[in-house]
Z-matrix of the N, CA and C atoms (Angstrom, degrees):
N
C 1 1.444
C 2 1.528 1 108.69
N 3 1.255 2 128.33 1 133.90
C 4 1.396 3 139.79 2 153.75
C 5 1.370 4 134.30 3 -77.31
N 6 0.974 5 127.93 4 153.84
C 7 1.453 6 122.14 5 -177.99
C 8 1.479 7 93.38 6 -124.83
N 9 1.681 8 103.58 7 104.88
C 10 1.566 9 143.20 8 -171.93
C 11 1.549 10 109.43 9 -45.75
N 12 1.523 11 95.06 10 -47.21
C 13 1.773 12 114.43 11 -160.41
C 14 1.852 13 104.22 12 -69.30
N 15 1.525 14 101.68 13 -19.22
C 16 1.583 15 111.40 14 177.04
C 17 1.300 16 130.38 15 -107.87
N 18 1.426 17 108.17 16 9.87
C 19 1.393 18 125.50 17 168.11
C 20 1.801 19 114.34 18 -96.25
N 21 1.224 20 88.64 19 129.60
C 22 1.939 21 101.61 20 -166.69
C 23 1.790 22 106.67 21 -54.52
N 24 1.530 23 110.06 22 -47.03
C 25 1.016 24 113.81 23 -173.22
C 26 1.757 25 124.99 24 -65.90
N 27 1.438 26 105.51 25 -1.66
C 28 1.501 27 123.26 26 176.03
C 29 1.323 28 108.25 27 -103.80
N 30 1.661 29 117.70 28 -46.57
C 31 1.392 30 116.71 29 143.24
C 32 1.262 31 123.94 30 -21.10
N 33 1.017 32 136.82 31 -91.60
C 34 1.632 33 149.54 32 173.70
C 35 1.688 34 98.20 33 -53.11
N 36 1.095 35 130.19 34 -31.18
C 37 1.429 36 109.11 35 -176.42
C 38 1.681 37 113.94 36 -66.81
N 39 1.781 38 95.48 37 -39.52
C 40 1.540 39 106.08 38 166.76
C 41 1.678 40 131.31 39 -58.38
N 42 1.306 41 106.96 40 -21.55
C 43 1.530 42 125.12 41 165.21
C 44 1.107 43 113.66 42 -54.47
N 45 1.766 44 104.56 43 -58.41
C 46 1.649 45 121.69 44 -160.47
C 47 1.862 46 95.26 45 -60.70
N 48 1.781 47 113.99 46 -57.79
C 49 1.322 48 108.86 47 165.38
C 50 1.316 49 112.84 48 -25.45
N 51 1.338 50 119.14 49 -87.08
C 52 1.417 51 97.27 50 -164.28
C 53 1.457 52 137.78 51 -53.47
N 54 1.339 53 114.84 52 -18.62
C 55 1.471 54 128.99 53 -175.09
C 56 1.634 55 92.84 54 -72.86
N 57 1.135 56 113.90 55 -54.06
C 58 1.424 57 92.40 56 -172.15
C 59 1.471 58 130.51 57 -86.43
N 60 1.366 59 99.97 58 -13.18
C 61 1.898 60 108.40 59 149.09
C 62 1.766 61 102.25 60 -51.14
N 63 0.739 62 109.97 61 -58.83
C 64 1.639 63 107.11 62 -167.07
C 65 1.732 64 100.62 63 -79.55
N 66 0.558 65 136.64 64 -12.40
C 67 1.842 66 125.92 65 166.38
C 68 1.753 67 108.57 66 -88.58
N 69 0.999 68 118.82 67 -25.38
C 70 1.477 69 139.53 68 -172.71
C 71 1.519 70 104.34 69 -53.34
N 72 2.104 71 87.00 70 -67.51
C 73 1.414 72 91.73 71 -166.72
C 74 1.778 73 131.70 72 -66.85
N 75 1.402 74 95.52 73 6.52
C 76 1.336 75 101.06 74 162.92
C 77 1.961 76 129.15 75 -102.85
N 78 1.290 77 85.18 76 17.12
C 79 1.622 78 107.12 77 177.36
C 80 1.786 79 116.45 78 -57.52
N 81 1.167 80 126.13 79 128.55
C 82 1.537 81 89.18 80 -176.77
C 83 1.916 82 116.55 81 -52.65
N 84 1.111 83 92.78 82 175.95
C 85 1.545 84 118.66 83 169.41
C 86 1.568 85 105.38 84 -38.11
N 87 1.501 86 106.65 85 -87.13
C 88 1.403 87 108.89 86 160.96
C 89 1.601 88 157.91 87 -35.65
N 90 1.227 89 91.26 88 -5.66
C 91 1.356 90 126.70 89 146.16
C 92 1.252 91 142.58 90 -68.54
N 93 1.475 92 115.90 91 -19.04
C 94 1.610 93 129.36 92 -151.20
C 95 1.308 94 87.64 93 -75.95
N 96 1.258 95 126.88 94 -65.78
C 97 1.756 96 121.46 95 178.06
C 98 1.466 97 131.28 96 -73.04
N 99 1.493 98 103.53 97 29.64
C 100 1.374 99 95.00 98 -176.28
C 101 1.637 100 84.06 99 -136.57
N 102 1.685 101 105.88 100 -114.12
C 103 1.780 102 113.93 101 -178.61
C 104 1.381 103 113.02 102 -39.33
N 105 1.357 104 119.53 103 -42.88
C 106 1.561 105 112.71 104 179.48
C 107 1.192 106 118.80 105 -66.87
N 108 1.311 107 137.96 106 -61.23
C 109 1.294 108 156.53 107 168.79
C 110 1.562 109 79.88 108 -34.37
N 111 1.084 110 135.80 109 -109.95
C 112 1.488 111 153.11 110 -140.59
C 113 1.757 112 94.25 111 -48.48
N 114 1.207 113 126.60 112 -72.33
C 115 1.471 114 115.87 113 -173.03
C 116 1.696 115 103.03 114 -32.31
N 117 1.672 116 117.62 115 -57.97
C 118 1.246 117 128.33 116 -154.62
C 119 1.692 118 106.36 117 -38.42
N 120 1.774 119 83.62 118 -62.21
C 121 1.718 120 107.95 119 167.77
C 122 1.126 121 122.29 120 -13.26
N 123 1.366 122 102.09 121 -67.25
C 124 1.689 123 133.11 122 -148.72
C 125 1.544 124 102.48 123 -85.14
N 126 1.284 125 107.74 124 -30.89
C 127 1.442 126 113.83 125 -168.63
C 128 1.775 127 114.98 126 -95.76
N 129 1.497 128 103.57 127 -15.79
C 130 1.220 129 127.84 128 168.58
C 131 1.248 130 122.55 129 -86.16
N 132 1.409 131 116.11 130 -28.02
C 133 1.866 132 136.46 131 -177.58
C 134 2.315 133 94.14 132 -62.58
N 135 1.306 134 92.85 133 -51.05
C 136 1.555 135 98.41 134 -177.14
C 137 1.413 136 127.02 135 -26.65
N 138 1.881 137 99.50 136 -73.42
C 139 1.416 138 95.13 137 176.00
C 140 1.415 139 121.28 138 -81.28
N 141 1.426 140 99.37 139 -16.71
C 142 1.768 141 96.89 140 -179.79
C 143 1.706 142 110.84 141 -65.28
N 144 1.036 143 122.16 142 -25.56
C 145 1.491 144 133.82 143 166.18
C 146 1.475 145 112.38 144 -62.91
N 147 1.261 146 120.08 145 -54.48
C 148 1.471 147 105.47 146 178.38
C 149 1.172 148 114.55 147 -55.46
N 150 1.596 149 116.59 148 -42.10
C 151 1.421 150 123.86 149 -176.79
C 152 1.142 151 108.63 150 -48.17
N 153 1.408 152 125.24 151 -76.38
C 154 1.071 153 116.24 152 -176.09
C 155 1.557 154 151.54 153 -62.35
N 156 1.411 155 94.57 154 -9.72
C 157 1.643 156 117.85 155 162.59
C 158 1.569 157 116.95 156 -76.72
N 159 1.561 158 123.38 157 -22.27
C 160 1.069 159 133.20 158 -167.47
C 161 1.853 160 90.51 159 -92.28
N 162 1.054 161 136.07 160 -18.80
C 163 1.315 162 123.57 161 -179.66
C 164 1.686 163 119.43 162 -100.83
N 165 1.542 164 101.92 163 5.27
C 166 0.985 165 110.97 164 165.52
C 167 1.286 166 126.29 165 -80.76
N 168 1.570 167 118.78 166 160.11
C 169 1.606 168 101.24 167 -153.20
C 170 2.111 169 95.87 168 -94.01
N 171 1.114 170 105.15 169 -41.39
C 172 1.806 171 116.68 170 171.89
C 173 1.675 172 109.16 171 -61.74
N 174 1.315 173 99.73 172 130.97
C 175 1.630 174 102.52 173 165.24
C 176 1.339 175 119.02 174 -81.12
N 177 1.281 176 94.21 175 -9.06
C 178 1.945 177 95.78 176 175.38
C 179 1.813 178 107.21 177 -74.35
N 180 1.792 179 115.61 178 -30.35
C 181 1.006 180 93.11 179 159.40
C 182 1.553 181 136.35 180 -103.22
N 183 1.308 182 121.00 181 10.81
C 184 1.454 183 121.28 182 163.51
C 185 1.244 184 101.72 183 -76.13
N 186 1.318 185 147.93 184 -48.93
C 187 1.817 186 138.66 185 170.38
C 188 1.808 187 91.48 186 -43.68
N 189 1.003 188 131.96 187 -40.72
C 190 1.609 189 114.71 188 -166.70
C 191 1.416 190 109.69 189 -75.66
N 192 1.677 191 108.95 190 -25.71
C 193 1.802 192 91.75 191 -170.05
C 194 1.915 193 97.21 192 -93.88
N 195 1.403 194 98.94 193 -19.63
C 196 1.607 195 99.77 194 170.33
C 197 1.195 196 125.50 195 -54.46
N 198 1.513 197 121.05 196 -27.83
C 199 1.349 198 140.42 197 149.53
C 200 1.232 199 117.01 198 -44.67
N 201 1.224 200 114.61 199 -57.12
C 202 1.959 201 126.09 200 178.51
C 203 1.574 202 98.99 201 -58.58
N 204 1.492 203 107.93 202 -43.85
C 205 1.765 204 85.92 203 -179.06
C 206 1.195 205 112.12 204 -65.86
N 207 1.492 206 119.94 205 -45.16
C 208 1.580 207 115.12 206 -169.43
C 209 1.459 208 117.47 207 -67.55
N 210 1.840 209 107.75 208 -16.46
C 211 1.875 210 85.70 209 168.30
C 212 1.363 211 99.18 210 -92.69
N 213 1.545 212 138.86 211 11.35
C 214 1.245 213 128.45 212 166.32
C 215 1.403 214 118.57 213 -78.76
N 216 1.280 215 115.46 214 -20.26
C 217 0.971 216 123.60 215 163.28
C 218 1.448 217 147.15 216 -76.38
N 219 1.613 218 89.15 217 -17.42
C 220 1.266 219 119.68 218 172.48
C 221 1.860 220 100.55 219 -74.94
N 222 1.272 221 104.04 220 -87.78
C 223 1.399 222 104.70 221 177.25
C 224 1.588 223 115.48 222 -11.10
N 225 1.456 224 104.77 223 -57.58
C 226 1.663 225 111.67 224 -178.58
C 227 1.585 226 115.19 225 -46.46
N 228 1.292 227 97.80 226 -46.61
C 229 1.340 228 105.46 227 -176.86
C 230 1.596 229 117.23 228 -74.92
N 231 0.986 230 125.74 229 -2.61
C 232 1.296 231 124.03 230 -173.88
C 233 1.881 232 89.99 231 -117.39
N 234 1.198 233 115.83 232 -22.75
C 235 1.849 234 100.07 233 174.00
C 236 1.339 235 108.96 234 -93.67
N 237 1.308 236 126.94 235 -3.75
C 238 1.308 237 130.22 236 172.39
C 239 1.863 238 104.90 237 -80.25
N 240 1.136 239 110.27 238 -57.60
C 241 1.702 240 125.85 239 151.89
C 242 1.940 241 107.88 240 -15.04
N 243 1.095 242 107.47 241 -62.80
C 244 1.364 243 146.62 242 -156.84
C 245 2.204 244 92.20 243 -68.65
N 246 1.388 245 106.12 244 -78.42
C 247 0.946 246 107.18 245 170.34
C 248 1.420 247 129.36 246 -41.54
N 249 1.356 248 99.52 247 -61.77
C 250 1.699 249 111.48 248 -172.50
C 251 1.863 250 97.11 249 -64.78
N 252 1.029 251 134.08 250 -18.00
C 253 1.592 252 131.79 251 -161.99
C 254 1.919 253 87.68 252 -84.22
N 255 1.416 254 101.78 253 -49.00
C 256 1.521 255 104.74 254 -161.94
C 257 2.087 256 95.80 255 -93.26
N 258 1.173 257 140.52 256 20.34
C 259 1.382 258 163.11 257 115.25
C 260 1.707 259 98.62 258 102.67
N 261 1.802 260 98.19 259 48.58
C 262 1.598 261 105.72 260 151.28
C 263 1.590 262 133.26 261 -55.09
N 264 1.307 263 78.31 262 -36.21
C 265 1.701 264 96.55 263 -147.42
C 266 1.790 265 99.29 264 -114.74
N 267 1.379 266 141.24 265 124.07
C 268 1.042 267 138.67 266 -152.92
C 269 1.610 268 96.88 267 -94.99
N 270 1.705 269 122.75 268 140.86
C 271 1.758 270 121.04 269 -162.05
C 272 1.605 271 89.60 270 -53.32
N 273 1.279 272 136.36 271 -77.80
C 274 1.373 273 124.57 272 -171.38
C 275 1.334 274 112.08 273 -6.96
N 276 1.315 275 91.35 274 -75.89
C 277 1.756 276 109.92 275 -152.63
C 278 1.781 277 101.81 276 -52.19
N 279 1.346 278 93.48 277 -40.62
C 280 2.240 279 103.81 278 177.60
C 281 0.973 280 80.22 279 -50.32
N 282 1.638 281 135.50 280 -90.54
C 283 1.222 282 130.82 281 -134.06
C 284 1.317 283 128.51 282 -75.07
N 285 1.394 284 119.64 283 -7.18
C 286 1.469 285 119.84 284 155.77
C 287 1.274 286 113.02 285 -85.31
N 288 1.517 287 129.56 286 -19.06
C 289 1.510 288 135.03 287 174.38
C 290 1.658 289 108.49 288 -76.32
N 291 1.206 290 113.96 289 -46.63
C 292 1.992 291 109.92 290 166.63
C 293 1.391 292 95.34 291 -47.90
N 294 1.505 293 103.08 292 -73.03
C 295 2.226 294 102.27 293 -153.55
C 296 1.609 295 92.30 294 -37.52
N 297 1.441 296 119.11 295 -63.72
C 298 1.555 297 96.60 296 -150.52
C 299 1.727 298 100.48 297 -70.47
N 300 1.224 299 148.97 298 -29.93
C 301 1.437 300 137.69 299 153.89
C 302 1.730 301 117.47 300 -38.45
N 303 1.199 302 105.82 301 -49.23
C 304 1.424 303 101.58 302 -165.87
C 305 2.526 304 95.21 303 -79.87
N 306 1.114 305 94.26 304 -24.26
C 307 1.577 306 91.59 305 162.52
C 308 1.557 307 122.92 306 -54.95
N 309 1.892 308 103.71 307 -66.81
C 310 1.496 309 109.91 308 -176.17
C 311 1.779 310 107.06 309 -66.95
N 312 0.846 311 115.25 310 -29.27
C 313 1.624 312 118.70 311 165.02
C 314 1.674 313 118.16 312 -45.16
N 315 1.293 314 97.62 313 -48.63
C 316 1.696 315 100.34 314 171.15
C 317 1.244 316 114.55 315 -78.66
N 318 1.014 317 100.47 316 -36.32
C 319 2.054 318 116.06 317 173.76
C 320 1.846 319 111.42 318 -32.64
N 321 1.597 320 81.53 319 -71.09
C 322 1.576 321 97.00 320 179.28
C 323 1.786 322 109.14 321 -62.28
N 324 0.925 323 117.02 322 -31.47
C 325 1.490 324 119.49 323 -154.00
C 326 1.125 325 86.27 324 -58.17
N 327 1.748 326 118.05 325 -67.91
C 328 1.529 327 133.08 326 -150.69
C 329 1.735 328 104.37 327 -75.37
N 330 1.415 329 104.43 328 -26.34
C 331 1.595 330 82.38 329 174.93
C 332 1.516 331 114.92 330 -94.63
N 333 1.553 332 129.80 331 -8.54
C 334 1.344 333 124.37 332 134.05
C 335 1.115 334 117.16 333 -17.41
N 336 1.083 335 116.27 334 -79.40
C 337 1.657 336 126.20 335 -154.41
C 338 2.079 337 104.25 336 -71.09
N 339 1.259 338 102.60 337 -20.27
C 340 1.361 339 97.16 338 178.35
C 341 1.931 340 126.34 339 -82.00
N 342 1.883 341 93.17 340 -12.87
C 343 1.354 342 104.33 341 175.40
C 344 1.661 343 114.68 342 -67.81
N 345 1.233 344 103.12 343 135.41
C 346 1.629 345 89.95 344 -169.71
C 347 1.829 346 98.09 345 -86.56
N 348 1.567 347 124.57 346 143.52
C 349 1.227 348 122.03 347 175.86
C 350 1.310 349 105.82 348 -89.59
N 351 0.989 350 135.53 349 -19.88
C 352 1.622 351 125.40 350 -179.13
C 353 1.361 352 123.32 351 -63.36
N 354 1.095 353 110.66 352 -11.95
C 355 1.420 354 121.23 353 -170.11
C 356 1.822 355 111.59 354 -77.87
């Protein structure tokens, strides 16, 4: 078992939450149930996934929900894509919102791969 609250990549996943709560809420109106709602989701699926893989007692299943973050992260990254293409999201603001996605993305990847499954 891990203790979630001391892992960097839940750290920063909780960042990324808030950044994109706060870029969101300037989404139009008409948006609220579609890109907003869904980034929020998507961007919220992250750390709640580590969490909950980290309280699991098998490392075979914390690599599985670490997985759930990284396609949550994926998704994010492709509706953030999505926004900024159709000119939600201002290039700055995209491009400091990818780096730190395309960061915790590697984050998770490499400490995936460091959990041993045999165990």
């Amino acid at each position: 078992m891990h203790n979630f609250k001391e892992l960097r990549i839940w750290q920063d996943s909780i960042d990324l939450v808030e950044e994109i709560y706060t870029k969101t809420k300037d989404l139009p109106k008409n948006e609220e149930f579609g890109l907003t709602s869904q980034m929020r989701r998507c961007s919220v699926s992250i750390p709640l996934n580590i969490a909950e893989g980290s309280g699991h007692e098998s490392d075979k299943d914390f690599r599985r929900f670490l997985g759930i973050s990284l396609s949550s992260s994926f998704e994010l990254e492709t509706q953030l894509i999505i926004a900024n293409r159709i000119g939600y999201i201002e290039k700055e603001d995209f491009n400091n919102i990818l780096e730190r996605i395309i960061r915790i993305q590697k984050m998770i990847f490499v400490f995936r791969k460091k959990i041993n499954v045999t165990k």
